[in-house]
C-alpha positions, 0 to 999 in steps of 0.5 A: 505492453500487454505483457508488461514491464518486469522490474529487476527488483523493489529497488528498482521499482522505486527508482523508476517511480520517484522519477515519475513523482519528481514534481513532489520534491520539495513540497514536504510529500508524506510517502506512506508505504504498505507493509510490508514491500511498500515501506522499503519502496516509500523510503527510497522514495521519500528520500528522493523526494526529500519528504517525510516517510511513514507506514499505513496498516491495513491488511488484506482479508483472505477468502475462506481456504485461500488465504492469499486470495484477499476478499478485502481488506481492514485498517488499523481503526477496525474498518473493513473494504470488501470486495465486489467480487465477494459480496454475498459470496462470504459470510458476515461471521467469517468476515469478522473472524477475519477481521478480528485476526487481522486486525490483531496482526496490525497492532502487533505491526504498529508496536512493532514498526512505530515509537508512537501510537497512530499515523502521522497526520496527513491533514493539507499535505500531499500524501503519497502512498507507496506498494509493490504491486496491485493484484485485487487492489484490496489493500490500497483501497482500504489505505486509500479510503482510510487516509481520506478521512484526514482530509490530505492535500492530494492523494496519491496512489504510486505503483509499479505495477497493478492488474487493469481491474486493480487500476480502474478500482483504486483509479477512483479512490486517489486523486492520481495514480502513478502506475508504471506499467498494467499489463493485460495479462496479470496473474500475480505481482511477483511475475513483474519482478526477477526478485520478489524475495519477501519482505522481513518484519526487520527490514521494516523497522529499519525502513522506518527508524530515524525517518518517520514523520512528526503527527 
């Protein structure tokens, strides 16, 4: 499968991954999604879990003119992952100007997305955290690292689809990874899905309303 599955969209992603986490249903799994195309997936599968949903804020840190090339990534607590890659290669300076604007952006995202101040307590539950696709892995390694801290059960790392680098990378982090396809040849995310439209701040919130998990 070197060149890889390709998903007709999120929603099919998701499906095809709650089937891969269906040992979780019943076990109250906390689905954590990435903003923004991983909270639309993590409801779906949180549904059909019949588990608790919630979103995990960490952003990536984009490289110096290439903004969409992630260098590493931030939490919402202000820590930051840097890349391999990109050690010595950037600038401490440009690595906390980035910070400082990421980091701005996840507490606009948290005002925005939840009612309450902070994540949901994943203390001894199984913790699955939900994105679209791995390119770098930056964001999901930054997530995975963060959520450790509260000592989960198991952590769980569920994508449809992630670059072999990316796989290998977060593979160490989580306690399992459920990835549906890592192709060899690996450019972007949005070549593995025939609709990649993005993700509106709106459809998060909606995502989100009525299913997040207690602390």
């Amino acid at each position: 499968m070197a060149a890889g599955m390709v998903f007709e969209d999120r929603s099919q992603a998701a499906e095809l991954l709650a089937e891969r986490l269906a040992e979780y249903r019943g076990r109250r799994p906390l689905v954590m999604g990435i903003p923004r195309g991983g909270v639309v997936m993590a409801r779906l599968i949180a549904d059909r879990l019949e588990g608790d949903l919630d979103v995990v804020l960490v952003h990536k840190l984009g490289a110096p003119g290439q903004p969409e090339v992630a260098v590493g990534a931030v939490d919402e607590e202000g820590n930051v992952f840097i890349s391999e890659f990109a050690r010595g290669a950037v600038s401490p300076a440009y690595i906390e100007e980035e910070r400082q604007r990421q980091l701005a952006e996840l507490q606009r995202r948290r005002a925005q997305y939840s009612p309450r101040a902070g994540r949901a307590d994943t203390a001894d539950r199984i913790t699955i955290v939900v994105d679209d696709g791995l390119a770098t892995g930056a964001t999901m390694k930054a997530a995975l690292l963060s959520l450790r801290k509260g000592n989960p059960a198991e952590l769980v790392a569920a994508v449809p689809v992630a670059s072999p680098d990316a796989f290998t990378a977060v593979d160490r982090l989580a306690d399992r990874v459920v990835c549906l396809s890592v192709p060899e040849f690996f450019m972007a995310v949005g070549q593995f899905y025939r609709d990649f439209r993005q993700v509106e701040d709106e459809e998060v919130v909606e995502a989100l309303r009525g299913r997040q998990s207690g602390r």
